[in-house]
N, C-alpha and C positions, 0 to 999 in steps of 0.2 A: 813309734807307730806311724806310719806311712799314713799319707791324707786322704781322705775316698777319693779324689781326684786322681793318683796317681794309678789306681786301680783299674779305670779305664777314662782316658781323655777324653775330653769334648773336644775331640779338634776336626778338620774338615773330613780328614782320615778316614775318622767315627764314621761321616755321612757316607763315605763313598763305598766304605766296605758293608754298610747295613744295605745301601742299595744293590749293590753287589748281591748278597746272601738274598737277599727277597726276590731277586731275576733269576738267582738258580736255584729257588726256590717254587716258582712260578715255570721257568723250564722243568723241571724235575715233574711237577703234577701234571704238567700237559704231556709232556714225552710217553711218562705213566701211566696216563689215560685216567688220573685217578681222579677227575669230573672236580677238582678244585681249585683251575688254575686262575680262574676269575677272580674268587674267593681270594684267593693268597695274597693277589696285589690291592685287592680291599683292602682288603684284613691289615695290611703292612699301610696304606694309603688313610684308613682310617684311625691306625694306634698312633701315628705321627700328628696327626690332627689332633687328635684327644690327650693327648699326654702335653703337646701342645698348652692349648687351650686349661686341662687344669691343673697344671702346675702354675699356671698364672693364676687359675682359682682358688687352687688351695693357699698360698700366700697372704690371701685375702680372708678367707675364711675361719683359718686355725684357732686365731684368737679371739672367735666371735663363737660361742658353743650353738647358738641357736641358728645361726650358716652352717654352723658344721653337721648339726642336726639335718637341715635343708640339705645338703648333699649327701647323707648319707641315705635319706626317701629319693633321691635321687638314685640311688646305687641300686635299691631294694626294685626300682621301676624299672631301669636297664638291661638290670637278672630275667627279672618277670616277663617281659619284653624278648631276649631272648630264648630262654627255655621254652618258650609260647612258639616262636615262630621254627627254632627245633622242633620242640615233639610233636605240635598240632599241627605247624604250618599254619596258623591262625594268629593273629592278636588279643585272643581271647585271656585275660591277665588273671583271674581270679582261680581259677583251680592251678595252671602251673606255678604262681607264685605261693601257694599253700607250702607245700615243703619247702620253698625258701624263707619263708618268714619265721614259720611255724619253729623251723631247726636253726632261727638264726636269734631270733629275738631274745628270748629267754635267756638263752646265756650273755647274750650282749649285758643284758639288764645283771645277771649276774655277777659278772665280771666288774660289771658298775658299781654295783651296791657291795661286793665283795673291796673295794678299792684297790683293787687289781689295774683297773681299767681306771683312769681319773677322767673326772668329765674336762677332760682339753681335745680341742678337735686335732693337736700333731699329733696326740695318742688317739684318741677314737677314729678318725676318719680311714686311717691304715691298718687297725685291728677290723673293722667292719667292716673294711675293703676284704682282709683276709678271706673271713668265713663267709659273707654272700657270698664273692668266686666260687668260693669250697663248696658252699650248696648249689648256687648252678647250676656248675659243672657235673655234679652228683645229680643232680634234677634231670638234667636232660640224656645223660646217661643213659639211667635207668628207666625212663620215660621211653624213649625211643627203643631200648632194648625188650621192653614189656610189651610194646604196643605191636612189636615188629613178630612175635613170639604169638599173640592172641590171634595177630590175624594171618599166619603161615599156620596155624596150627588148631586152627578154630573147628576142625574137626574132633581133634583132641574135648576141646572144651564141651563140643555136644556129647560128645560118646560122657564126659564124667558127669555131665546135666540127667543122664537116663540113668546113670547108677545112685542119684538121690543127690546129686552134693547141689549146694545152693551155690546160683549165679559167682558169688566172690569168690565163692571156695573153689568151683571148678577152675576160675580165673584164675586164681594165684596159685594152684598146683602147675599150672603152666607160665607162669610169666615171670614167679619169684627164682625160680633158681636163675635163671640168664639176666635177667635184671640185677641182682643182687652182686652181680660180677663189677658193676660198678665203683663195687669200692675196693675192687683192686690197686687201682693207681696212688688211690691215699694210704692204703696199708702197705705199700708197696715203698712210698715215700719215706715210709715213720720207721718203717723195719730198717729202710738204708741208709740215713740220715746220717752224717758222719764218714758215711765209706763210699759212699758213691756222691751223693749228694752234700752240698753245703747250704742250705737255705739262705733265703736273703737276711732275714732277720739274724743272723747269727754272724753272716760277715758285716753288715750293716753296726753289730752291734763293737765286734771287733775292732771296725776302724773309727769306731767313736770312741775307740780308749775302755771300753770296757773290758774285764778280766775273761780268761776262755770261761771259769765256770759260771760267772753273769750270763754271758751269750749261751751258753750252753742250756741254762734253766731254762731260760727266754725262746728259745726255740723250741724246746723242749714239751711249754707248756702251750706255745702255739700248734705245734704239729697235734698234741692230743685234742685240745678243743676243736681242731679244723676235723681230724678224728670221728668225736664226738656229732658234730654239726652233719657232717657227712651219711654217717649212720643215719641219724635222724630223718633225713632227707630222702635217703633213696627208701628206707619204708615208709614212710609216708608217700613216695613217685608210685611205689608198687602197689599200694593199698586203694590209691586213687584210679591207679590204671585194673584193677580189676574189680573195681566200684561203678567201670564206666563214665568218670567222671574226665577220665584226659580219651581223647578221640583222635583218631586221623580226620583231617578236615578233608582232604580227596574224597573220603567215600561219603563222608559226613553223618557214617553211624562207626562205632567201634566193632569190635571183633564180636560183641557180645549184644551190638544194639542198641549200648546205650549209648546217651547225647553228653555233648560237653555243655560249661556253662560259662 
């Protein structure tokens, strides 16, 4: 078994070609007009900083569970944090972070108490990294897709208000179907897994000497809980967004009037 190092070297190489891909990465959105080019060398400028920064932290923290707990409220705050300044453009943390917790928590605890999940922060901090991401990602989604949909289309929503339906129901007959489009990329993931895709978990587990069908299960059971989390999440982003609880912060009412919190 080849050592993960061999896999891909850390050597100077590594830096000059990631800077490489990130500049014609950064050309590419601007040439394109696709309004991201600022973004991209953040985006590249900030993941080097932070991977940085905690893989010095995680070293420190793995074998302390109640640090590794601390960084994991840390993970749940940076989601929140995001999704927030996505779908609202606000920093308003308490309604976008709902579907994250709400689809993340419980199964964490699960996973816990099932002793699937052991309370070690080399195991907890990278399974918990998983699924926040997963909900996110699915947060803002469909947050953005829902919000974008009430208020192109908020005609729609009046005309179903005069035919009796009540505020949420007129809302979510227009915002869940395009919303719900969200969890293409994760069904999209789990369907291909294997034939297109190799997840990290699975080569990770590969080159730590474990058997294909160890790594196999192990992937296997990550992709469904991320799955699982995902679902959770973008109904819950939908339910919220025609509850009037997630807002555009520009007009500072929703499609429908009502206020965020």
């Amino acid at each position: 078994m080849e050592n993960a190092s061999t896999l891909l070297p850390v050597t100077p190489a590594l830096g000059v070609v990631a800077v490489l891909l990130l500049a014609a990465a950064t050309a590419v959105a601007a040439l394109a007009r696709l309004g991201h080019g600022r973004a991209v060398v953040l985006s590249g400028v900030r993941a080097t900083a932070q991977l940085l920064a905690v893989s010095f932290v995680i070293t420190h923290v793995v074998d302390r569970l109640g640090f590794a707990a601390l960084f994991v409220v840390m993970m749940y705050t940076v989601a929140a944090l995001t999704a927030a300044g996505r779908v609202t453009a606000t920093r308003r943390l308490f309604w976008p972070a709902v579907p994250i917790v709400v689809a993340t928590g419980p199964t964490l605890v699960l996973l816990w108490a099932s002793g699937l999940v052991p309370a070690k922060g080399i195991v907890l901090i990278p399974v918990a990294g998983i699924l926040i991401g997963g909900a996110m990602t699915a947060t803002v989604l469909a947050g953005r897709r829902a919000l974008e949909e009430l208020t192109q289309r908020h005609g729609e929503v009046e005309a179903a208000l005069t035919l009796g339906f009540t505020d949420r129901d007129a809302a979510m007959e227009i915002c869940r179907p395009a919303a719900s489009g969200a969890l293409i990329p994760a069904l999209d993931q789990t369907r291909t897994v294997g034939l297109v895709t190799l997840p990290g978990a699975f080569v990770g587990m590969l080159l730590g000497g474990a058997t294909p069908l160890q790594a196999g299960a192990v992937q296997l059971f990550v992709l469904v809980a991320l799955l699982q989390v995902q679902a959770v999440a973008v109904a819950l982003t939908i339910e919220l967004a025609a509850r009037g609880r997630l807002v555009r912060a520009a007009s500072g009412q929703g499609a429908r009037g009502g206020s965020g919190t």
